[in-house]
ChimeraX commands (.cxc) that place a marker at each C-alpha (Angstrom):
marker #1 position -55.63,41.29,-32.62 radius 0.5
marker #1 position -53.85,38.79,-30.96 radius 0.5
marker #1 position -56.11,36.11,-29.36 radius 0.5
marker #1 position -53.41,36.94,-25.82 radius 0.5
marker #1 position -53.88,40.15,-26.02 radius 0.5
marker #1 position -57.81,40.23,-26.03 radius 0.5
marker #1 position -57.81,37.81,-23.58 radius 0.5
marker #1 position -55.74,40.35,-21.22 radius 0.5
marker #1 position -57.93,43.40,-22.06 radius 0.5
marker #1 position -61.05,41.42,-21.14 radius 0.5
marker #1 position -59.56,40.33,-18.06 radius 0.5
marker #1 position -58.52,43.46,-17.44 radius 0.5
marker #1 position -62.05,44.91,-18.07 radius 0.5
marker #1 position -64.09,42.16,-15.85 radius 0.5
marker #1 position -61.47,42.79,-12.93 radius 0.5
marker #1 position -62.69,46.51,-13.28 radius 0.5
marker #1 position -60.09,48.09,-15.01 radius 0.5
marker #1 position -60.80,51.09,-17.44 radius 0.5
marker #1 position -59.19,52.59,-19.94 radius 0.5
marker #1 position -59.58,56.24,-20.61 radius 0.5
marker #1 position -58.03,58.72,-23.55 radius 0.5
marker #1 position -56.00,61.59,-22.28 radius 0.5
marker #1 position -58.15,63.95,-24.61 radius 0.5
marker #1 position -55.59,66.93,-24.72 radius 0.5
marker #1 position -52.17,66.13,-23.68 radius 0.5
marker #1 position -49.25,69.09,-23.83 radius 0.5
marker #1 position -46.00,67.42,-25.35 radius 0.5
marker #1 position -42.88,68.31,-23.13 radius 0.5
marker #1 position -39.67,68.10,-22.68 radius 0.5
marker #1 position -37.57,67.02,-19.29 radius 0.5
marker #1 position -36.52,70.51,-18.88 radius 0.5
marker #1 position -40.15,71.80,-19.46 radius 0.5
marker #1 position -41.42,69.84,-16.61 radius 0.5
marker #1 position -38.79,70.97,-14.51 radius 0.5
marker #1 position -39.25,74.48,-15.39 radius 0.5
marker #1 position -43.30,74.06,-14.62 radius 0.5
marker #1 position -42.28,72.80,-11.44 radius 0.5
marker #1 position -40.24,75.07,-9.98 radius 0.5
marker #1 position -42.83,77.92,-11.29 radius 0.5
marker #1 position -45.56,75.90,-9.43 radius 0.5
marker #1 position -42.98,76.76,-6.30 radius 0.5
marker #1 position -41.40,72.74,-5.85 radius 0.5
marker #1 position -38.16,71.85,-5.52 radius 0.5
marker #1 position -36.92,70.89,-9.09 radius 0.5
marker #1 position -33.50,70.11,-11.04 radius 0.5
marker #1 position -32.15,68.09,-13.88 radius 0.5
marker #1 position -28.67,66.81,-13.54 radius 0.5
marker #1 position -26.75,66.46,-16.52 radius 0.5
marker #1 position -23.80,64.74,-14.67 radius 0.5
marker #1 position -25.74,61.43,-13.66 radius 0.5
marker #1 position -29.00,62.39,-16.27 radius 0.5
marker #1 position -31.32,62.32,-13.24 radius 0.5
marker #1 position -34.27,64.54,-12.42 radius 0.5
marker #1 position -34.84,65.31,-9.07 radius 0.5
marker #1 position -37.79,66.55,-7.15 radius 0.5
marker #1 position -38.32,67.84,-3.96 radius 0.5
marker #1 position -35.17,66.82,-2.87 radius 0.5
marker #1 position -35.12,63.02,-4.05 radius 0.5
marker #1 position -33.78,61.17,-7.30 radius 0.5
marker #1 position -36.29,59.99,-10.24 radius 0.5
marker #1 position -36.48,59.55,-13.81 radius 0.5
marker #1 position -38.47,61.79,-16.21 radius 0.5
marker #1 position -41.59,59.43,-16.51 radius 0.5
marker #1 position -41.81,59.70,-12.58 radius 0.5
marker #1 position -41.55,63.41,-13.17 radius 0.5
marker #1 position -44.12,63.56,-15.14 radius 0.5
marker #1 position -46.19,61.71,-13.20 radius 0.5
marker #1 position -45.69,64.41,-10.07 radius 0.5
marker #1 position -46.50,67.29,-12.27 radius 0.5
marker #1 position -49.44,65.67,-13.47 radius 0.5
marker #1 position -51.07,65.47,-10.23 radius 0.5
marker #1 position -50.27,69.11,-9.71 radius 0.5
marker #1 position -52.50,69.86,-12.72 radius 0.5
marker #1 position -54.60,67.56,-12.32 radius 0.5
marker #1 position -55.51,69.50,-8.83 radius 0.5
marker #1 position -54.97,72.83,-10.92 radius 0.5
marker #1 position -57.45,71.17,-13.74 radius 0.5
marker #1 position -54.51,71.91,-16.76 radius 0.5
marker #1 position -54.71,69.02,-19.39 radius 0.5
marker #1 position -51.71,66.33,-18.43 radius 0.5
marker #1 position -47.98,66.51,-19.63 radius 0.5
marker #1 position -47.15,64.21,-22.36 radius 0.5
marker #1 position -43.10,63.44,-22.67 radius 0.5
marker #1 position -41.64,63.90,-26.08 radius 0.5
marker #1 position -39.03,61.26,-26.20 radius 0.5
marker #1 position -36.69,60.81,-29.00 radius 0.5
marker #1 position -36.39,57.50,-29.95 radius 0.5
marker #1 position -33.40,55.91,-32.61 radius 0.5
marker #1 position -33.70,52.70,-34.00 radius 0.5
marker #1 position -30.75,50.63,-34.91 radius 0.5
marker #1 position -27.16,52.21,-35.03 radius 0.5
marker #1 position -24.97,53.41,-38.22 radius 0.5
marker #1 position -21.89,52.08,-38.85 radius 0.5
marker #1 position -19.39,52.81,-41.38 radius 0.5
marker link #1:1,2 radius 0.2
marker link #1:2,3 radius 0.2
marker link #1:3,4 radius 0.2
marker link #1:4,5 radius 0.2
marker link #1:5,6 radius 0.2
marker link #1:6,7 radius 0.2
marker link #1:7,8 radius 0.2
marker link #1:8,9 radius 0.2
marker link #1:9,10 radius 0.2
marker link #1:10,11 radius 0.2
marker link #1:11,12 radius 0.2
marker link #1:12,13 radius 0.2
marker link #1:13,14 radius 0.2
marker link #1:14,15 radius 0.2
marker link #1:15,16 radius 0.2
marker link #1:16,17 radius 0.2
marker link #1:17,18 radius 0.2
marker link #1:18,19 radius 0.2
marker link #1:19,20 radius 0.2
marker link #1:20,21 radius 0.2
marker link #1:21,22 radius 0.2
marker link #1:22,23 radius 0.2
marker link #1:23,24 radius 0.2
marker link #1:24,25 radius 0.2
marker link #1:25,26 radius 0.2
marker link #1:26,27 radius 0.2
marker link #1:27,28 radius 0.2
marker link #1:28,29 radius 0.2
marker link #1:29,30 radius 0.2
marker link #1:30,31 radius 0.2
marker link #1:31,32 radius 0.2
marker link #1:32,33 radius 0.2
marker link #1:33,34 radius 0.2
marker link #1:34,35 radius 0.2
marker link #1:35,36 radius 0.2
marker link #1:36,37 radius 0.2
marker link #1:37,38 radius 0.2
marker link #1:38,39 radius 0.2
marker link #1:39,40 radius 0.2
marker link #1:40,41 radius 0.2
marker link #1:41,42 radius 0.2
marker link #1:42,43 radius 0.2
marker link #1:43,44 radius 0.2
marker link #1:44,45 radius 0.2
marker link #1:45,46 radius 0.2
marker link #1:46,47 radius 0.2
marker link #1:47,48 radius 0.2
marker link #1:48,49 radius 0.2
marker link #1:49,50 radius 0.2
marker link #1:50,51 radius 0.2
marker link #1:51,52 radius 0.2
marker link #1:52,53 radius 0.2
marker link #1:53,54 radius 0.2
marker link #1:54,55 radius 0.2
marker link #1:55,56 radius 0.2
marker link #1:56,57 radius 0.2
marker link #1:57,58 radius 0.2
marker link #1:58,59 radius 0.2
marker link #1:59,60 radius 0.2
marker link #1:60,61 radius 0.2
marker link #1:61,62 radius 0.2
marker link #1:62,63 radius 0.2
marker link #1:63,64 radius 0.2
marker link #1:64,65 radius 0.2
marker link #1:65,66 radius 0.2
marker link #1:66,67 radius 0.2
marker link #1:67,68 radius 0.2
marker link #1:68,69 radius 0.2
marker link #1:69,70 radius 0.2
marker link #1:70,71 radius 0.2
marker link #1:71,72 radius 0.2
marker link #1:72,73 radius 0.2
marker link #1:73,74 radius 0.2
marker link #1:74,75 radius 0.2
marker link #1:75,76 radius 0.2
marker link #1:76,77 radius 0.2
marker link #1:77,78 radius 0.2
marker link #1:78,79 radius 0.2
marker link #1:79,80 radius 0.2
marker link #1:80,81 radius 0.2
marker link #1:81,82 radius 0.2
marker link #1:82,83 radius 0.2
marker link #1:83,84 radius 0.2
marker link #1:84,85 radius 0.2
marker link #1:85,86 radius 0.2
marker link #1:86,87 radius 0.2
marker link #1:87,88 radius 0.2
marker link #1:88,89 radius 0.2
marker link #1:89,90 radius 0.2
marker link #1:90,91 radius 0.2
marker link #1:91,92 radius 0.2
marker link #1:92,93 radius 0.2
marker link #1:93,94 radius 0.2
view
């Protein structure tokens, strides 16, 4: 490991930080959140215009989204969303 690195995860331990494995995590897409949400009874919607989420009413991006739904299961004790994410390195060109 880099000698920077373990000298920000030790600072990060002494200053109380911890770090804890998600043991079970449920892979999902955008539209799966949103479609948990709004069957959980919030205010929910992807926009494919601008490629914005929204909840409750206000503007935010899927990791946000996430985030809110976790806390709903959290409370509900479901294991946590996990984003699948598709990621493409690099470009082809002819």
């Amino acid at each position: 490991m880099n000698p920077a690195n373990s000298k920000a995860i030790a600072d990060f331990l002494k200053n109380g930080g911890r770090v804890v494995k998600a043991k079970h995590t449920v892979p999902v897409t955008g539209i799966e959140v949103v479609e948990y949400l709004v069957s959980s009874g919030f205010r929910s919607k992807y926009s494919p215009r601008d490629s914005r989420y929204y909840y409750e009413g206000k503007q935010c991006g899927l990791a946000k989204l996430v985030e809110l739904a976790n806390i709903h299961r959290r409370a509900r004790q479901l294991p946590p969303f996990a984003a699948k994410v598709n990621i493409s390195v690099g470009s082809r060109r002819a």
